[in-house]
C-alpha positions as CSV (number, residue, x, y, z in Angstrom):
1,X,19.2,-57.1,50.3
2,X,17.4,-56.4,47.0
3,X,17.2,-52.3,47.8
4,X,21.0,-52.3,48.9
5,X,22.2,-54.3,45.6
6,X,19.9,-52.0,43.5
7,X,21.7,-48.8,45.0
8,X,24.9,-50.4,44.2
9,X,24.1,-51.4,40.9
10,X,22.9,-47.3,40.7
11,X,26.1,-46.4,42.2
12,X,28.3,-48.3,39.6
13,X,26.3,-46.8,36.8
14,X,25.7,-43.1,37.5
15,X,29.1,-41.2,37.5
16,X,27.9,-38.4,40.5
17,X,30.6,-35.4,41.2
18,X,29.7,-33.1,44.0
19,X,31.5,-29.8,44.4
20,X,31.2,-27.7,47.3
21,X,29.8,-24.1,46.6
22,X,31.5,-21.3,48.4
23,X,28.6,-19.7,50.0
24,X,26.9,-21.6,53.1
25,X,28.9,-24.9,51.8
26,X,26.2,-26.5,50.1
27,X,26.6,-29.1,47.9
28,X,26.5,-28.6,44.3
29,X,25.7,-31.8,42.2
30,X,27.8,-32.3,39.0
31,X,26.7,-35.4,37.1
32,X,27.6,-36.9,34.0
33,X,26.1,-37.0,30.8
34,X,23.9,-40.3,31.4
35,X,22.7,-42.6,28.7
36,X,22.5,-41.4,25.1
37,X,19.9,-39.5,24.2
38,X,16.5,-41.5,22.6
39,X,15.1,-39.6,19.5
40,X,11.5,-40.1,18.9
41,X,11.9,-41.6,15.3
42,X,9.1,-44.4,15.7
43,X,8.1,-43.5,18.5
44,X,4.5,-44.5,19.6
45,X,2.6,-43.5,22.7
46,X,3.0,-46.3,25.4
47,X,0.1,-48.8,25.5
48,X,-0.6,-48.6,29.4
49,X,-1.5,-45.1,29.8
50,X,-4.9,-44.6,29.2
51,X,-4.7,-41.6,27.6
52,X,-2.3,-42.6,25.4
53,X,-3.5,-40.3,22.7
54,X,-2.9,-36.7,24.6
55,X,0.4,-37.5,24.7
56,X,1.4,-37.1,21.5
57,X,3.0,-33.7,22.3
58,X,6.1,-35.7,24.0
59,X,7.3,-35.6,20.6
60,X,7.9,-31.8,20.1
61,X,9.6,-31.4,23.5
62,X,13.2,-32.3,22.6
63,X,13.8,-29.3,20.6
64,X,15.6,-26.1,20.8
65,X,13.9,-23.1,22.8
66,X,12.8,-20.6,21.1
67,X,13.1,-17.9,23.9
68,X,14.9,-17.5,27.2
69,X,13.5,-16.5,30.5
70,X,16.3,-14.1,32.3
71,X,16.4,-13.5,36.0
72,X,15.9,-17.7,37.0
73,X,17.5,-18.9,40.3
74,X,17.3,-22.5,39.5
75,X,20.3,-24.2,38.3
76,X,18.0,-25.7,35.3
77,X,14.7,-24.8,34.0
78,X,12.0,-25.9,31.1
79,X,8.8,-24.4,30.0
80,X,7.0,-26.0,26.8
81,X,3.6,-24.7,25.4
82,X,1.7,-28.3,24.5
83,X,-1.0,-27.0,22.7
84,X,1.6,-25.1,20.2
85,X,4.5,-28.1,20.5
86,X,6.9,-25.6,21.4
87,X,10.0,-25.0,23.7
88,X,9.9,-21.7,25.5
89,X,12.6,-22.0,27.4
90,X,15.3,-24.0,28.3
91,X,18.2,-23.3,30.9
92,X,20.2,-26.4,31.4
93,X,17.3,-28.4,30.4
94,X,19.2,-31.7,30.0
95,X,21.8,-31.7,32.7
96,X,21.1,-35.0,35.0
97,X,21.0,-34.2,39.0
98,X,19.1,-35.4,41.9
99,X,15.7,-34.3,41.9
100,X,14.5,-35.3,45.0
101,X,10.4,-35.8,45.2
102,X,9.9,-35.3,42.1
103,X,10.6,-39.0,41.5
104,X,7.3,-39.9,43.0
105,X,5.9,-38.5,39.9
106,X,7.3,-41.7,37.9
107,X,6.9,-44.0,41.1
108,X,3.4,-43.3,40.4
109,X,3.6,-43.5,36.4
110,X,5.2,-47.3,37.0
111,X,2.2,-48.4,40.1
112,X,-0.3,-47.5,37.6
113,X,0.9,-48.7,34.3
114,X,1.0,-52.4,36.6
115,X,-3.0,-51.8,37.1
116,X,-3.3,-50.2,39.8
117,X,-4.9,-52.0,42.2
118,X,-6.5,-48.8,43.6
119,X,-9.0,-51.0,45.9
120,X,-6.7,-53.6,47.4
121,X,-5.6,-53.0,50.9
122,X,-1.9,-53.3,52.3
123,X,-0.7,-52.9,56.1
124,X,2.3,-50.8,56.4
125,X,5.4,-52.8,57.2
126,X,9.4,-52.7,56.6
127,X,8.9,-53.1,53.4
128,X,7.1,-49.4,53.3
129,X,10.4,-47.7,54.8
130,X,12.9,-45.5,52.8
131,X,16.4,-47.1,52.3
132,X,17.6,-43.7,54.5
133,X,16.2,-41.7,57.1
134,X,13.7,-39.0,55.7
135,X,10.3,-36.8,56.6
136,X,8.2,-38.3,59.1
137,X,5.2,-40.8,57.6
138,X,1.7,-40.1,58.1
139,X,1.6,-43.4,57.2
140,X,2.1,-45.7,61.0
141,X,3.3,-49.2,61.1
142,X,0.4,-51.7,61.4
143,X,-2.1,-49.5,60.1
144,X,-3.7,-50.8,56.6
145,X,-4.7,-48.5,53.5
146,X,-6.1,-49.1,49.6
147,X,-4.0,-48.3,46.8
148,X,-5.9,-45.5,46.3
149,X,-4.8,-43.6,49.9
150,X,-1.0,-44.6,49.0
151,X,-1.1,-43.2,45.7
152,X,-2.3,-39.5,47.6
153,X,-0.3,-39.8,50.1
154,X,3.0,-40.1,47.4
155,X,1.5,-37.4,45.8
156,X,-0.6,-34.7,47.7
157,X,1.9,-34.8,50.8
158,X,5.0,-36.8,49.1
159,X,4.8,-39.1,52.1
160,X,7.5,-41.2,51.6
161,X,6.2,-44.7,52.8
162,X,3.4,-44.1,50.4
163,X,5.9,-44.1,47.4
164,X,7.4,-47.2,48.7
165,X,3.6,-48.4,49.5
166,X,3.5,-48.3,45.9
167,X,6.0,-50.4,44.8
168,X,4.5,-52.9,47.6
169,X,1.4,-52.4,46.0
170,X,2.6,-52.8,42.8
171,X,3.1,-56.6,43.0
172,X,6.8,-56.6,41.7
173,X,9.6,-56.6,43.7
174,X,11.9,-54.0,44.5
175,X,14.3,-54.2,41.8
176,X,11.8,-55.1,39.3
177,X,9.8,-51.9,40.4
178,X,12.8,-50.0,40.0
179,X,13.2,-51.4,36.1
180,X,10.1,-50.7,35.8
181,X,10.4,-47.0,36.7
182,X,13.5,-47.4,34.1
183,X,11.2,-48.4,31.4
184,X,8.1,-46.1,31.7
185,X,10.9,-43.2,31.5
186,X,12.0,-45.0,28.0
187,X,8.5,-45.2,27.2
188,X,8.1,-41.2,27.8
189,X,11.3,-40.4,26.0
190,X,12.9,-39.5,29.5
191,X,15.9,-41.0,28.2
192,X,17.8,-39.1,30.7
193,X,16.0,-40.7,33.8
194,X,17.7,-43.4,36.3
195,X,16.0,-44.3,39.3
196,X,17.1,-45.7,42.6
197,X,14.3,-46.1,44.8
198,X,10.8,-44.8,44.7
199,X,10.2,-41.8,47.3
200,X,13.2,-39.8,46.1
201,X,15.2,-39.2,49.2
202,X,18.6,-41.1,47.5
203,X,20.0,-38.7,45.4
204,X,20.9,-41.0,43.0
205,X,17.3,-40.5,41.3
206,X,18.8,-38.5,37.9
207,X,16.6,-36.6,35.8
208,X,16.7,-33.5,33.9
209,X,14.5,-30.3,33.8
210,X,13.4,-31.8,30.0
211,X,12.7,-34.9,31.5
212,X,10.2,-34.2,34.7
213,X,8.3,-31.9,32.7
214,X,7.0,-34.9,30.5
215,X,6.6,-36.8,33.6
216,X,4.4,-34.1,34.4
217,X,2.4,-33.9,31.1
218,X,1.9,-37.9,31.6
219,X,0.6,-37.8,35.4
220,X,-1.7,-34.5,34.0
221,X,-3.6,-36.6,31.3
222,X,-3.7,-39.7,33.7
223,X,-7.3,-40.1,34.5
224,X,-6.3,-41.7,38.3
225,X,-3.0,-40.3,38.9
226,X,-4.1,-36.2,37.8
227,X,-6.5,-36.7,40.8
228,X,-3.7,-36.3,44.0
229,X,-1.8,-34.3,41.5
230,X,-4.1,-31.6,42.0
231,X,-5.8,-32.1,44.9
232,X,-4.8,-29.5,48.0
233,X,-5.7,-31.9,51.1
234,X,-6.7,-35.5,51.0
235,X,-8.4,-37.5,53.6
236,X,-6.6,-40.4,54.7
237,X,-9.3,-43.8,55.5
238,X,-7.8,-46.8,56.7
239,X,-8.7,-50.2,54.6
240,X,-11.7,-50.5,57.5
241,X,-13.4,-47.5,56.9
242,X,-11.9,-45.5,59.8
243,X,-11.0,-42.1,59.0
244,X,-7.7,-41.4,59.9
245,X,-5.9,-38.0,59.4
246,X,-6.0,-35.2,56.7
247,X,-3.2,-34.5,54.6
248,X,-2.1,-31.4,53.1
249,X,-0.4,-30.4,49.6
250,X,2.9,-29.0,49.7
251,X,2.1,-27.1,46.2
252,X,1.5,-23.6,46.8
253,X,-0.3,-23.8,43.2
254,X,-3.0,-25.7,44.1
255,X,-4.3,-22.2,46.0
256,X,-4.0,-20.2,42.8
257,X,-7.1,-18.8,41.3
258,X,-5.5,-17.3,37.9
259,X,-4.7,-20.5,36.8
260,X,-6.0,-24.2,36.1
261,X,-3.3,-26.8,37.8
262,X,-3.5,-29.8,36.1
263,X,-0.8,-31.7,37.8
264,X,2.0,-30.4,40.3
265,X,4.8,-31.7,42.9
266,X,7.1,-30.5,44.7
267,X,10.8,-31.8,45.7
268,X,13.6,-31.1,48.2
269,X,16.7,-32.8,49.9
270,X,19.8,-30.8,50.5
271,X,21.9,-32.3,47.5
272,X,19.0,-31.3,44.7
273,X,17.8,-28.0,46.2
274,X,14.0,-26.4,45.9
275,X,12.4,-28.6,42.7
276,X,9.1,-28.1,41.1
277,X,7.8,-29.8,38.0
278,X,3.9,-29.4,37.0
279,X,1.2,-28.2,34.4
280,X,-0.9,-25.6,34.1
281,X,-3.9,-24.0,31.6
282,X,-3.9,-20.4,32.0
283,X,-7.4,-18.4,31.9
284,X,-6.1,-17.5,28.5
285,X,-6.2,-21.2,27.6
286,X,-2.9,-22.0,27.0
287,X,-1.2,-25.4,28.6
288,X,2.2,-26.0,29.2
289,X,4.5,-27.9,31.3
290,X,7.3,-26.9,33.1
291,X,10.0,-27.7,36.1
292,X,12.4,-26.1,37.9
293,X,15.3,-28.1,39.4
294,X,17.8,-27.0,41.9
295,X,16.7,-23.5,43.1
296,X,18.6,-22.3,46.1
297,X,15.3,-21.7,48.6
298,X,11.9,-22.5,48.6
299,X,10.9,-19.0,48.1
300,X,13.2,-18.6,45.1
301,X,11.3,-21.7,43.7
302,X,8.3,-20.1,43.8
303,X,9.7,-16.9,42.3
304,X,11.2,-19.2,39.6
305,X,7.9,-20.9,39.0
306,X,6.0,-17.1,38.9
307,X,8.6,-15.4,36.4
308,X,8.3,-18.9,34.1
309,X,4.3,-18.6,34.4
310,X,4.5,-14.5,33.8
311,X,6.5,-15.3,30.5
312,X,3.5,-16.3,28.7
């Protein structure tokens, strides 16, 4: 009753128009402005991440772009140099929609700033499944896993139960995990952020371009979180010791060799289209954050991604 009051609650507060495209009749999310913007005037790094310190460069991420990658398919785009605090590019940077797995990212941002709890072991149950239908769950009722395998399995394979493992493993209850994803946005100056539920799959998860790339600077200075973020398969161990399966990345990233990811995830359901938010050091050095929300295929995702990264 507590997930189908929150998405109510979501429902009442979040203004979503959908207009149907012409080609192929996909659905086209139109969403309203959200709450008002948070400037950073006092702002102070947030007390539960451990690496408070790095994240300093929030700060300089509201501002204008300086320059404007052409030829993007993605209905909004980002790209921010952190080591120089400046925007490189902004396309719709701050226009709310659905953006699909990319939630996990703060899912996982709100199970660790509640301590963790990386050790303790919990047994899949109904309070593991999705509020709707999604992917199928590596993850099989009965079975028992640490924090620790939850938190990969959200975040190497976005397994769905795993994000909701999380708010189990949490300690709080639904709603309050769900406030508590509200807040550690606020924290981040994600002012633009409303959640719904943790794995992503209701499209009522709002964010902006602006806003997943911090998420993504904050997971990629998180001593525990950066870990799955960049990790290209992780092996599954139930609480007992049995190994159980082997689960794969879906960020094609991880495979690069030109490049030093630092923290990546991927997102898709029909309504908020190919999404990718992550961070990378190139060999020349440089760091910066970036997401793409709302490309029209995977592959034009990936293009998206490569003509952002050959920008540099």
């Amino acid at each position: 009753m507590a997930k189908t009051e929150t998405l109510r609650k979501r429902a009442a507060a979040a203004l979503v128009v959908l207009g149907v495209a012409c080609v192929g009749v996909a659905l086209v999310p139109t969403v309203d402005a959200g709450p008002p913007r948070v400037r950073f005037d006092g702002w102070a790094p947030p007390a539960w991440h451990p690496e408070s310190g790095a994240l300093e460069s929030l700060v300089a991420m509201d501002q204008a772009p300086s320059g404007h990658v052409r030829g993007l398919s993605a209905r909004s785009s980002y790209l921010y140099d952190v080591d120089a605090g400046e925007v490189l590019h902004a396309k719709n940077a701050d226009d709310r929609r659905p953006v699909a797995s990319l939630t996990k990212l703060t899912t996982a941002l709100a199970w660790a700033s509640e301590g963790q709890g990386l050790g303790e072991s919990y047994c899949v149950d109904s309070r593991f499944y999705p509020t709707r239908s999604g992917a199928y769950s590596k993850l099989s009722t009965g079975e028992c896993y640490r924090g620790w395998d939850l938190m990969g399995a959200a975040l190497v394979s976005s397994d769905n139960r795993g994000a909701y493992g999380l708010q189990v493993a949490s300690g709080l209850p639904f709603d309050g995990f769900i406030a508590r994803m509200d807040q550690v946005s606020l924290d981040l100056g994600m002012s633009q952020s409303t959640w719904a539920e943790p794995s992503g799959l209701d499209d009522e998860n709002l964010s902006t371009a602006r806003d997943m790339a911090k998420a993504a600077l904050a997971v990629s200075v998180h001593p525990t979180l950066s870990i799955p973020a960049t990790s290209a398969t992780w092996r599954l161990e139930q609480a007992d010791g049995t190994p159980n399966r082997e689960l794969y990345a879906t960020d094609r990233l991880v495979a690069r060799t030109d490049l030093e990811l630092l923290a990546g995830k991927t997102g898709y359901t029909d309504t908020a289209g190919y999404c990718f938010a992550g961070v990378v050091r190139t060999k020349q050095g440089r760091t910066v954050a970036f997401s793409v929300l709302g490309a029209p295929s995977s592959a034009k995702r990936w293009a998206d991604v490569d003509r952002l990264l050959q920008s540099l």
